[in-house]
KOLDREN-827770 format. One record per residue: z, y, x of N, C-alpha, C in turn; residue in one letter. Coordinates in steps of 0.2 Angstrom, whole numbers, plus 5000, padded with zeros to 4 digits. Example, Ala and Ser with C-alpha at 12.3 -4.5 7.8 and 13.67 -1.06 7.14 Angstrom:
KOLDREN-827770
503949725066503949785062503949845066A/503549895064503649955068503950005064S/
END
This chain:
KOLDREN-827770
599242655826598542665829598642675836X/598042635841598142635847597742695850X/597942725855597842755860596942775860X/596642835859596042835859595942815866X/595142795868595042785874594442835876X/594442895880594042955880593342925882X/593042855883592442825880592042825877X/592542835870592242835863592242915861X/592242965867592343025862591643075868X/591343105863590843145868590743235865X/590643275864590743355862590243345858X/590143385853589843395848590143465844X/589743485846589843555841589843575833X/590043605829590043595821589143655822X/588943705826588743725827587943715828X/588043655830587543625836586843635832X/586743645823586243625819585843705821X/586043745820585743815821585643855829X/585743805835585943825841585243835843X/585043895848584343925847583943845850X/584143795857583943775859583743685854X/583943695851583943635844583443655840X/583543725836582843745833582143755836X/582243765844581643755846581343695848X/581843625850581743575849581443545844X/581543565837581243545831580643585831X/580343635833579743665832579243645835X/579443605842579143585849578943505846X/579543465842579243385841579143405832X/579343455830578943445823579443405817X/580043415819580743375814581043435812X/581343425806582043455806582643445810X/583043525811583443515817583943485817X/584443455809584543395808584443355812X/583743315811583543255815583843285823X/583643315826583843345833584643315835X/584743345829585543355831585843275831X/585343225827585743145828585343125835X/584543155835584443115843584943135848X/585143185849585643225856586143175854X/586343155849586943125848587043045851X/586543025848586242965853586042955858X/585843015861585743025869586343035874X/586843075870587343095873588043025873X/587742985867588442925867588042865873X/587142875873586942825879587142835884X/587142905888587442925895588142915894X/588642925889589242895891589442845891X/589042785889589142725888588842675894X/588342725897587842675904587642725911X/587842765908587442805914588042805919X/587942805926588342785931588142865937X/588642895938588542955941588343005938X/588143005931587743045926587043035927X/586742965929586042955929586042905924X/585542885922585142835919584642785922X/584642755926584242695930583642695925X/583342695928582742655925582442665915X/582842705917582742775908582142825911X/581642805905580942895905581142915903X/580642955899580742985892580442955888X/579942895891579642865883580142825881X/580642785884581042755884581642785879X/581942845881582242895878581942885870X/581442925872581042935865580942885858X/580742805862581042745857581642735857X/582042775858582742755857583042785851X/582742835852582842885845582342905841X/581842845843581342845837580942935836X/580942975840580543045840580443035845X/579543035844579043055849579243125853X/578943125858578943195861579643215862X/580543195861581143225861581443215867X/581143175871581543195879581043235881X/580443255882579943335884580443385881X/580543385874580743445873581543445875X/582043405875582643415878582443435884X/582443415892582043435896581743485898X/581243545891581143585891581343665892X/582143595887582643665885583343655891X/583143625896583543605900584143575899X/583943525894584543475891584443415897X/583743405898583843345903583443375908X/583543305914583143305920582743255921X/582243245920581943185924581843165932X/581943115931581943095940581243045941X/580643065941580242995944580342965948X/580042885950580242825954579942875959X/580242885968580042905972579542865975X/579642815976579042755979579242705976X/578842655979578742575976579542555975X/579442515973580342495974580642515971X/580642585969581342615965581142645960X/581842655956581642665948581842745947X/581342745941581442815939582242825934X/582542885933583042905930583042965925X/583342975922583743025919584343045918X/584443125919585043155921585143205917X/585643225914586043275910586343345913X/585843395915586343455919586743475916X/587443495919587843505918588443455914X/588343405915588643355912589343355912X/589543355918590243375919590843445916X/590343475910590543535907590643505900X/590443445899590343435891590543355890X/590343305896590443245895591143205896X/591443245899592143175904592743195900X/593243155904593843175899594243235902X/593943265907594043345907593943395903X/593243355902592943405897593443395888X/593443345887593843335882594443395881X/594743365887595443425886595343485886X/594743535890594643585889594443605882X/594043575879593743575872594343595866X/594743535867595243535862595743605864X/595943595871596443655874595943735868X/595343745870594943795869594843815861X/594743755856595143745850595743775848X/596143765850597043775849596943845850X/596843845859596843945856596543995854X/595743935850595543995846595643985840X/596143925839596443955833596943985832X/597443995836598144025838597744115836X/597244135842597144185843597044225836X/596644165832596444185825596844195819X/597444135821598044155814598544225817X/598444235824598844305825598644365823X/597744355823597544405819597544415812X/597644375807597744365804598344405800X/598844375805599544395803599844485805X/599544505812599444575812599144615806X/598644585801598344635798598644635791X/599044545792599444565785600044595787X/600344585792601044635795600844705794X/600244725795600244815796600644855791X/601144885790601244915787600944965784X/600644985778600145025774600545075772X/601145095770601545165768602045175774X/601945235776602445265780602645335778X/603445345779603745395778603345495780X/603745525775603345575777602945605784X/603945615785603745625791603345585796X/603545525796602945475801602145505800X/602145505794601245525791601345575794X/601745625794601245695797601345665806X/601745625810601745615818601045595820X/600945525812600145495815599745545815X/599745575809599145625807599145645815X/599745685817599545755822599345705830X/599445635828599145615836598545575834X/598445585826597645545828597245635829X/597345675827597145745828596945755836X/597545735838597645755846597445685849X/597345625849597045585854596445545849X/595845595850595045555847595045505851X/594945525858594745465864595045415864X/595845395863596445355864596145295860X/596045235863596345155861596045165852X/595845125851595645105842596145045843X/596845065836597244995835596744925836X/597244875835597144815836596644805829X/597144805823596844805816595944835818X/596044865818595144915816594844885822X/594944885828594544845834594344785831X/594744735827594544675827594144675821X/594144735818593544725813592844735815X/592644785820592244805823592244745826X/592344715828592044665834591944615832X/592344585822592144525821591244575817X/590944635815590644655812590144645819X/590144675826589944645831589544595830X/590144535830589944495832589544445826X/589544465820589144445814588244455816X/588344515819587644555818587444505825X/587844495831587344475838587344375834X/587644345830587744275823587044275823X/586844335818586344335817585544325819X/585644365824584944335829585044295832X/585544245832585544175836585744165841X/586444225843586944215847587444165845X/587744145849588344095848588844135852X/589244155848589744215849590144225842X/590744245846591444265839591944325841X/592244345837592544425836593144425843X/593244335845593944345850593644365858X/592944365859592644345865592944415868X/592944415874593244475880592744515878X/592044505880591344535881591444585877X/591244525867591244585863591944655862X/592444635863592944675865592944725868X/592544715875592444765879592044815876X/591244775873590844825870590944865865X/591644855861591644905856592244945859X/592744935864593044985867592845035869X/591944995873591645045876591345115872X/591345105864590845135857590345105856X/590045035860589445005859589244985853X/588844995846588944985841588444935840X/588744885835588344835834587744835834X/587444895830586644905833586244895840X/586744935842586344945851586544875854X/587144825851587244775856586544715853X/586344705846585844675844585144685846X/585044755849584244795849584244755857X/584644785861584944775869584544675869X/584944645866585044565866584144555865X/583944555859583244585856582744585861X/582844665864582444685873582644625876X/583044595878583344545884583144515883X/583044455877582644395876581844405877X/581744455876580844495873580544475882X/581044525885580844515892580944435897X/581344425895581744345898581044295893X/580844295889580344245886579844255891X/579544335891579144335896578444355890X/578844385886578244415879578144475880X/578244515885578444575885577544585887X/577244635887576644655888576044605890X/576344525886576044485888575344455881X/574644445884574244435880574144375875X/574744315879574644285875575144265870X/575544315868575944335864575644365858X/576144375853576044415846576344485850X/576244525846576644615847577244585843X/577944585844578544565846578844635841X/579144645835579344695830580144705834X/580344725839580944705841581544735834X/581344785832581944795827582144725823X/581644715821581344655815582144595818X/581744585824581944535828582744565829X/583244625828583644615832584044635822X/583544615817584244625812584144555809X/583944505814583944465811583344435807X/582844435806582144425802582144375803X/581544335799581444255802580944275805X/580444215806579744205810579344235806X/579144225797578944265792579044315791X/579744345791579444425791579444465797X/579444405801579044445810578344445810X/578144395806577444385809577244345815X/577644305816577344255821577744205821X/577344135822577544065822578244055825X/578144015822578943955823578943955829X/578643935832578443905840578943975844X/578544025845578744105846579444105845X/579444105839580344125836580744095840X/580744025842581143985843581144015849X/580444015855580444035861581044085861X/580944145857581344215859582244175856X/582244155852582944135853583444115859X/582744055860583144015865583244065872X/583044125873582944165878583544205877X/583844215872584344275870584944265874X/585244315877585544325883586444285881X/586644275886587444265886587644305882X/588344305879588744385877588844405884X/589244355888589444415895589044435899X/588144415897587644455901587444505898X/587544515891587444555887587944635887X/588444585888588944635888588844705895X/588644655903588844705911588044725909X/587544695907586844745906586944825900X/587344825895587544865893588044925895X/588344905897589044925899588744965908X/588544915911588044975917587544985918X/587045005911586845065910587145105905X/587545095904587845175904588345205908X/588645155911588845175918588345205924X/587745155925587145195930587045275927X/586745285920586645335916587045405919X/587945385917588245455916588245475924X/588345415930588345435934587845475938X/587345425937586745465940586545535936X/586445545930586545595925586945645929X/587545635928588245675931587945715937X/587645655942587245705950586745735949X/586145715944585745765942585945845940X/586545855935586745895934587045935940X/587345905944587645935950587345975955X/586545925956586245955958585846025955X/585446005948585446065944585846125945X/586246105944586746185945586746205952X/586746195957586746215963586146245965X/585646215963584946255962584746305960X/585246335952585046375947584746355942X/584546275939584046265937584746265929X/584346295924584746285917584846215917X/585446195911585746115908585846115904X/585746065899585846045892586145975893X/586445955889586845915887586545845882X/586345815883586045755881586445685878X/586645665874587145605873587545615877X/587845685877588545675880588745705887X/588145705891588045705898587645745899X/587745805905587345855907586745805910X/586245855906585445845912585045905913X/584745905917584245955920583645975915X/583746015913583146045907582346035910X/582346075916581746055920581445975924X/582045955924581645865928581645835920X/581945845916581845805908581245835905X/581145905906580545935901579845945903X/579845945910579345965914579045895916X/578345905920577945865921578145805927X/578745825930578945795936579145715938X/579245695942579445615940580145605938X/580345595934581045575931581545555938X/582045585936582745535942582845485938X/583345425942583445375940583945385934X/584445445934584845445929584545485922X/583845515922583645525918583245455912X/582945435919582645365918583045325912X/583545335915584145265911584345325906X/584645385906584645405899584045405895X/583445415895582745405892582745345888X/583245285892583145225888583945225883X/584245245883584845235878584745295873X/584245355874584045365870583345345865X/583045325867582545275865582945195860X/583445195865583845135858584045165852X/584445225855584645275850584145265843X/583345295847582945315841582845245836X/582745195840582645115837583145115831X/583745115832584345115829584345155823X/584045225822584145285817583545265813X/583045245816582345205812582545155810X/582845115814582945055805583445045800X/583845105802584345105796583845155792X/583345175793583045245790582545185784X/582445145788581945085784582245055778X/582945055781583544995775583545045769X/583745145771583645165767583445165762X/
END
């Protein structure tokens, strides 16, 4: 067998049929996301087969569109920032199309990283694997009583490798769910559940982020957005609003690593600013009580006053809080 010629080889995800930006392309031309998934394919082997510099000479979108047989598929790729169109600037010259970020997905750099990125997340995966069947389950007496007396003594300390990685693949099941494209190896999720992040609060969080990034948020031409609903997963039916909508908030749902430093500092902003509330507080005389963890000011939280910023922000992770305690109260 001879030599493949990186030509003939273009990215394609096993993933790509449920990817938020494909389901919204099917809701926008009206196909199943299947069909999506062969137009891009033939969109993606035409650019690597003619397109020079990553344009298309003299390519539209109607032209696109007869190519792959669906009306309306270069709008909606386009849409979802799969393409660029370029009109003919003046007489004389031809209009184009371009593929952003091509260079991430199309060339034979891209190949090598794809496959390299493969390998180690299969590596990563068969070690985990093998950690959990190595964990040794029976230890000697006395060992049992060492663990016991330091799990006693270090609550704070490191969650082993074993337990973290279940958390994180449970993590990352729940952010699967609404339509993240994310898995248990990511840094992000790691980080979030060292932090105590719990699944809930990182789904509700993504939920919020897409609700405001679509631009649904107190908007009239919107439905009222059930954010719980929407952050366990629900479809478009037991939200109550069209396909069109659902797809919109999908396609809007944030990175893990955006997901991740928006979580991670607010609660950083929170303790800190929280923390100088308190400082202040106490310098004044004014009583404190303890809130998630973190002193605050009995009087700027109770009374009629304008919140501080660290009030502000704990106000909001307790309000996640209350989200999270109401829809397990619902599953009840």
């Amino acid at each position: 067998m001879g030599k493949r010629d990186d030509d003939d080889w273009i990215k394609l995800r096993t993933s790509l049929e449920d990817h938020p930006k494909v389901v919204g392309m099917a809701a926008l031309v009206g196909v199943d996301p299947l069909h999506v998934v062969g137009a891009l394919a033939a969109t993606w082997s035409t650019f690597k087969k003619h397109a020079v510099d990553n344009r298309l000479v003299g390519y539209t979108p109607q032209a696109l569109n007869t190519k792959v047989k669906m009306p309306g598929f270069a709008e909606a790729m386009a849409a979802f920032d799969w393409l660029t169109v370029e009109p003919a600037e003046s007489p004389g010259t031809l209009p184009a199309l371009s593929l952003p970020r091509a260079e991430n997905h199309n060339t034979a750099e891209a190949r090598r990283r794809a496959v390299d990125k493969a390998r180690k997340r299969a590596g990563r995966e068969a070690g985990a694997e093998r950690a959990a069947v190595n964990a040794t389950p029976v230890a000697s007496p006395a060992a049992a009583g060492e663990s016991a007396a330091a799990a006693e003594g270090g609550a704070g300390a490191n969650k082993s490798g074993v337990i973290q990685l279940a958390e994180a693949t449970t993590a990352a099941n729940r952010l699967r769910a609404i339509g993240m494209n994310v898995h248990a190896g990511m840094p992000a999720i790691t980080r979030m559940v060292s932090a105590g992040v719990t699944p809930d609060q990182m789904a509700l969080t993504a939920a919020e982020m897409a609700i405001r990034a679509a631009g649904a948020e107190n908007n009239p031409n919107w439905p009222a957005i059930p954010i719980d609903l929407f952050a366990r997963g629900a479809s478009a039916a037991q939200m109550r609003i069209t396909d069109k909508f659902y797809c919109m908030l999908r396609a809007a749902l944030p990175k893990v690593n955006h997901l991740s430093a928006t979580i991670l500092g607010r609660m950083q902003d929170a303790a800190a600013a929280a923390a100088a509330d308190a400082i202040a507080a106490t310098a004044s005389g004014e009583a404190v009580e303890t809130g998630t963890g973190i002193m605050l000011s009995r009087g700027t939280r109770r009374q009629g006053t304008q919140p501080s910023r660290g009030i502000q922000a704990m106000n909001a992770l307790d309000e996640l809080r209350d989200r999270v305690s109401a829809g397990k109260r619902r599953e009840d």
